[in-house]
Each structure stands twice: as C-alpha cells, then as structure tokens.
Legacy VTK file of the C-alpha trace (Angstrom):
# vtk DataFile Version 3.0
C-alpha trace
ASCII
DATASET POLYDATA
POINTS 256 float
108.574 139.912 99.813
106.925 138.954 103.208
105.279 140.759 105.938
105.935 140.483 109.670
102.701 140.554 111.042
101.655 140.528 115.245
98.196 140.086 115.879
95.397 138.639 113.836
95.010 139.737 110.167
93.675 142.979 110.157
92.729 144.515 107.368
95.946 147.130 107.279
97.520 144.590 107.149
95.248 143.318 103.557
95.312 146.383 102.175
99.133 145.627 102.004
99.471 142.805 100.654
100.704 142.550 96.520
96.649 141.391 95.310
93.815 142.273 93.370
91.101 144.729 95.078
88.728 141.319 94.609
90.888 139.340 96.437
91.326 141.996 99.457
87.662 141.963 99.657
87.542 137.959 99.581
90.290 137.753 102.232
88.746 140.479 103.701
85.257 138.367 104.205
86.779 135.668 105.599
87.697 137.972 108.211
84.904 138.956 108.885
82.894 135.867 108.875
85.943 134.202 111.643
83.304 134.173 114.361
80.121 133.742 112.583
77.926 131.061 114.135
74.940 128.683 112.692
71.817 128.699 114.691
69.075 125.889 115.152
65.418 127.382 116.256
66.206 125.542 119.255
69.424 128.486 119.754
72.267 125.619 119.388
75.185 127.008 117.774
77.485 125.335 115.392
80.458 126.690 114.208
80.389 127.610 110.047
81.947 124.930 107.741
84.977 126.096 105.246
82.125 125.294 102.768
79.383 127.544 104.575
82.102 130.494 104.422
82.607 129.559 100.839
79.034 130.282 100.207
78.319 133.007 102.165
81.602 134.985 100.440
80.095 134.161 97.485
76.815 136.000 98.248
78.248 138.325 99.355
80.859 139.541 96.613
79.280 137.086 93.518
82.535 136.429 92.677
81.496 133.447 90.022
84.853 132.096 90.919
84.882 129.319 93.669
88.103 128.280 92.672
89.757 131.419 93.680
87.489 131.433 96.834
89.015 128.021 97.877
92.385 129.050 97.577
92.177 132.067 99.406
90.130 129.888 102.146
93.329 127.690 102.474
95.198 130.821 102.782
93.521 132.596 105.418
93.380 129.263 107.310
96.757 128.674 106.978
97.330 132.554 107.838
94.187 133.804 109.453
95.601 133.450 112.988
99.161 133.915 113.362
101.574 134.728 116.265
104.020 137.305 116.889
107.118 137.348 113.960
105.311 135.059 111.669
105.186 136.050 108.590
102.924 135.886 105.595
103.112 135.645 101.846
102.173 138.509 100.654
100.355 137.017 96.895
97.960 134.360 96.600
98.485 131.809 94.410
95.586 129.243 93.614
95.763 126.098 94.549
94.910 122.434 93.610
92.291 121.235 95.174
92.156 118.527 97.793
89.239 115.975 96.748
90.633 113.528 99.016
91.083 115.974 102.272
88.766 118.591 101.151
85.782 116.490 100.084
83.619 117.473 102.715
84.032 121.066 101.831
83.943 120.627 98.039
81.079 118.308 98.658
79.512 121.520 100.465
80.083 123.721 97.714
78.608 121.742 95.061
75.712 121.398 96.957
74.827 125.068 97.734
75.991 125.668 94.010
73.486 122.762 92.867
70.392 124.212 94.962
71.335 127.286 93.414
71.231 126.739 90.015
69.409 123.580 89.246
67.308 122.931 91.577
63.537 122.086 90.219
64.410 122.134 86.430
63.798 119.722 84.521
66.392 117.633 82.669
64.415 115.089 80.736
60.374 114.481 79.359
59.093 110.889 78.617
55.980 110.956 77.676
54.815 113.421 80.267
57.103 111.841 82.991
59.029 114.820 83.397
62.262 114.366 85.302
63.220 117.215 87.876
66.106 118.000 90.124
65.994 118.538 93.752
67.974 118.071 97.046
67.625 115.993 99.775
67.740 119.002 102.542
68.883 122.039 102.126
72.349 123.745 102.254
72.310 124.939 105.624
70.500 121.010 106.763
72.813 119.934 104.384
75.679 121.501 106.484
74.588 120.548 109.967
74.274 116.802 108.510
76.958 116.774 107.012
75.284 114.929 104.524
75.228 116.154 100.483
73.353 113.907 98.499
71.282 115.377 95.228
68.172 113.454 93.460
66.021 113.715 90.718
62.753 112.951 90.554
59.833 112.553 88.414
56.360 114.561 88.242
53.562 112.831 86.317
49.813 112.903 86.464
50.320 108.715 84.996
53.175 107.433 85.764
54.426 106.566 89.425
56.764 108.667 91.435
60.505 107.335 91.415
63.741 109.351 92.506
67.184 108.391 91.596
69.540 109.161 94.516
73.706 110.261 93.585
76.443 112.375 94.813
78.234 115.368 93.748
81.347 113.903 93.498
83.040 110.236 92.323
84.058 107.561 94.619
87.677 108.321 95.595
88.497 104.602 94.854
86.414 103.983 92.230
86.209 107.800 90.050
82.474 106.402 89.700
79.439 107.990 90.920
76.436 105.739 91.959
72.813 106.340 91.284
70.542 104.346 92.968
66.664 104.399 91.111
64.122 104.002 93.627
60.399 103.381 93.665
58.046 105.099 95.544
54.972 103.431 94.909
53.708 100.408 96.513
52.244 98.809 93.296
54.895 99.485 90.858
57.347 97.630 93.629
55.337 94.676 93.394
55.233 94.741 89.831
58.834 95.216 89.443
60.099 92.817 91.556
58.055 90.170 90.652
58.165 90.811 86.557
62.300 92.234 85.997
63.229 90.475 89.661
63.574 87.499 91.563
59.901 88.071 92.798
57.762 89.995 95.631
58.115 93.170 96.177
61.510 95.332 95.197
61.209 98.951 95.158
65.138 98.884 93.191
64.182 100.113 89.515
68.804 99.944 89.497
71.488 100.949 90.911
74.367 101.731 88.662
77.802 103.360 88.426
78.330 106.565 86.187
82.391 107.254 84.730
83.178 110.348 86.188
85.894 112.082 86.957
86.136 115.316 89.360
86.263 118.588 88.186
88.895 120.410 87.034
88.474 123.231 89.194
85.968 125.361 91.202
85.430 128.547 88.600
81.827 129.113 87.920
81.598 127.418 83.975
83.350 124.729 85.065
80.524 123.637 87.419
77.695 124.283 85.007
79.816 121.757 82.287
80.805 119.637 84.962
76.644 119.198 86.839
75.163 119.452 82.911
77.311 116.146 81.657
76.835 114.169 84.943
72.766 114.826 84.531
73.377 113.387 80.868
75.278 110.675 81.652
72.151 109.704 84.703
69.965 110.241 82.086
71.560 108.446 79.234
72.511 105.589 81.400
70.149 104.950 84.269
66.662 106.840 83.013
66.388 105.970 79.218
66.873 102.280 79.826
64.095 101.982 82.549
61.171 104.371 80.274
59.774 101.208 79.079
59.178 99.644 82.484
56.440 102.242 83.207
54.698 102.144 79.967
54.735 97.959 81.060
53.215 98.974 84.442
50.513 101.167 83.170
49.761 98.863 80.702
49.169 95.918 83.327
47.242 98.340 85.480
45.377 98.819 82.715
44.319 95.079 82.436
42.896 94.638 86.114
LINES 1 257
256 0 1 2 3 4 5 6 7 8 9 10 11 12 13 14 15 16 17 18 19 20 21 22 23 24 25 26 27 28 29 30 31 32 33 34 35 36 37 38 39 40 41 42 43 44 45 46 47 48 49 50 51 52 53 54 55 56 57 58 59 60 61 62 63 64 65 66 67 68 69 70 71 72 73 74 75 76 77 78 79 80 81 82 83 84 85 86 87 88 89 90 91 92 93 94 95 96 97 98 99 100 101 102 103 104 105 106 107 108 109 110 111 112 113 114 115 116 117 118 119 120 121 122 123 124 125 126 127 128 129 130 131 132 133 134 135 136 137 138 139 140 141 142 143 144 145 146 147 148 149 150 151 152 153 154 155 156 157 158 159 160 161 162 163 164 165 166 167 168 169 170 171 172 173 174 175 176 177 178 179 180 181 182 183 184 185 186 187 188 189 190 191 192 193 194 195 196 197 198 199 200 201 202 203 204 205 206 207 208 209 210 211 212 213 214 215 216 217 218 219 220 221 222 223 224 225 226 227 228 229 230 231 232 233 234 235 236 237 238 239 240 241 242 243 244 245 246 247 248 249 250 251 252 253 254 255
C-alpha cells in the first residue's frame, strides 16, 4: 500500500502510515526538528547535521536504538519533502548502513554517543597512571568542525601526561584504526627520542594500527560492545607495551 501525499509530511499524514507509535514519534521529530538551526555566541547559524538530528531525537524520545533512528533519517530525507502525486511507502524498513557515504554522520553519532557514555572513565591503572577517556571538543564543536576524533589520556601525580589520539571508526581502505601516543612533556620527549629513537627530542611514544572492523549496526548494546573492545584492543596493543618506558623515565629522573 502507498499514500498519495501533496504537501510536506504532516503529521496526518504519520499517523497513517502502517508503523509502530515509536516510530510515528521518531518520524514525527524529524519533522519537527526540519528547520532547527545551530547557533555560535557570535549569532552565526549553521544548519543541523543528519548526525545532530540523530542526537537530538534521541534526547528527546531515548529510544536506545540508533539504528532504527538512522533508518528512519534516510527515510524522511528521502520522503520529508515531496511534491504533488508522489507517493510514499507507507512501513519503514531498516536499513544498512552507509560507512562509506554516511561516515560523517555515523562518525557524528559515535561521537555524541562516546561523550555520553564514556567520557572521563577510566579504562586502565598502571601503577597510579590511570588512563581516562575524553574528547577532543565537544559534540556540538565537534559538529561545526566537522572533526570527530576521541583520546585517552593519563592522570598521575608521577608519571608524565601522554594522550593517545584515534577515531571512531576504521580506515575505509585499510578496516584499521590508528592511534597515535603522544607526549606532552618536554623532558620525557627528550628522553624518548634520544633512548628508544634516533636521538633529540621526539614527543612519538607510537603510532600503531588496531584490526577493527565497523559495527554491525547502530542499536544501543552494540555500541557499548563495539567502544568497550576497541578501548581493549588500544590498551592491549598500544598502552601495555609502552608502561615500562615511564618507570625508565622516572627512574633516570631519579638519577640527576
């Protein structure tokens, strides 16, 4: 069955359609948020991102399901503003998702679901050098930058700060996702670069690939697997190794 529909989706026209009361009220968001804006303090405007109206849906009904929220996002888009005799499907179906076209949007999803739900907990302890996760900006920066990229860091009263730098998602050509390890202290640079480098200063602890594969979809527990194995995997493969090079350091501050 389809319906004939001749002006923009209203929502009569919703309320008609062969879907849950959920996804009314999902379709029904999007809707409403067609003309929302993002402001700067300095009053420039920007225009919401698929990803932003992802996220605000999601505050708004808690749906746990982003998933479903991404396919009815394709829908409305596809659907959302249609001209006289077109006609719609009247079910949703979910979708696959797009990494490749999509990746800005699933990129943006990820991050708001990241700062969310992981943001300044702690995934490892060595020794005291407790290892914390964090964002680079935040999602609405995040947005407006067009620029996703999650870090952990470390909080010790001995050891130096570091962060390690990745992204949400793998390489599309690769299905790897790099971590760079970075120093952020002066000395510890000079002392890494001239004992595990080529000499002088290097603030590159390593930079390293992680085996990962996207998601398999958007849905709440799938996230929470999907973020909890790629922190184990950082850990496991780029943290662990590197513990001994700052019980080196503090043991040659030690000595001066």
């Amino acid at each position: 069955m389809k319906i004939s529909l001749n002006s923009l989706l209203t929502e009569a026209v919703i309320d008609n359609l062969n879907i849950s009361k959920m996804d009314k009220a999902i379709l029904k968001s999007f809707h409403l948020l067609r003309g929302e804006k993002n402001y700067l303090p300095s009053g420039k405007e920007f225009n919401l991102t698929v990803a932003d109206k992802i996220m605000k849906v999601e505050e708004m009904l808690n749906t746990g399901d982003y998933q479903r929220l991404y396919s009815i996002s394709k829908f409305y888009e596809k659907y959302g503003n249609i001209l006289f005799n077109d006609v719609v499907p009247d079910i949703i179906e979910d979708i696959d998702i797009d990494f490749v076209g999509d990746r800005e949007v699933i990129e943006g999803i990820l991050h708001s679901f990241f700062y969310k739900n992981y943001r300044n907990k702690e995934i490892y302890n060595y020794k005291g050098n407790s290892w914390v996760l964090d964002t680079m900006l935040t999602p609405f920066e995040a947005s407006l930058e067009e620029s996703f990229g999650l870090l952990i860091q470390n909080n010790s009263e001995v050891y130096p700060p570091c962060s390690i730098f990745f992204d949400s998602l793998p390489n599309k050509s690769t299905n790897k996702i790099g971590a760079d390890f970075i120093i952020q202290d002066d000395e510890f640079a000079e002392f890494n670069g001239e004992k595990y480098k080529d000499g002088g200063y290097d603030e590159t602890i390593n930079s390293d690939w992680v085996d990962f594969n996207y998601p398999k979809d958007l849905k709440d527990e799938t996230l929470r697997k999907y973020f909890n194995e790629l922190f184990n995997k950082i850990v496991n493969k780029v943290i662990k190794p590197n513990d001994y090079k700052f019980d080196e350091f503090l043991n040659y501050m030690n000595q001066q």
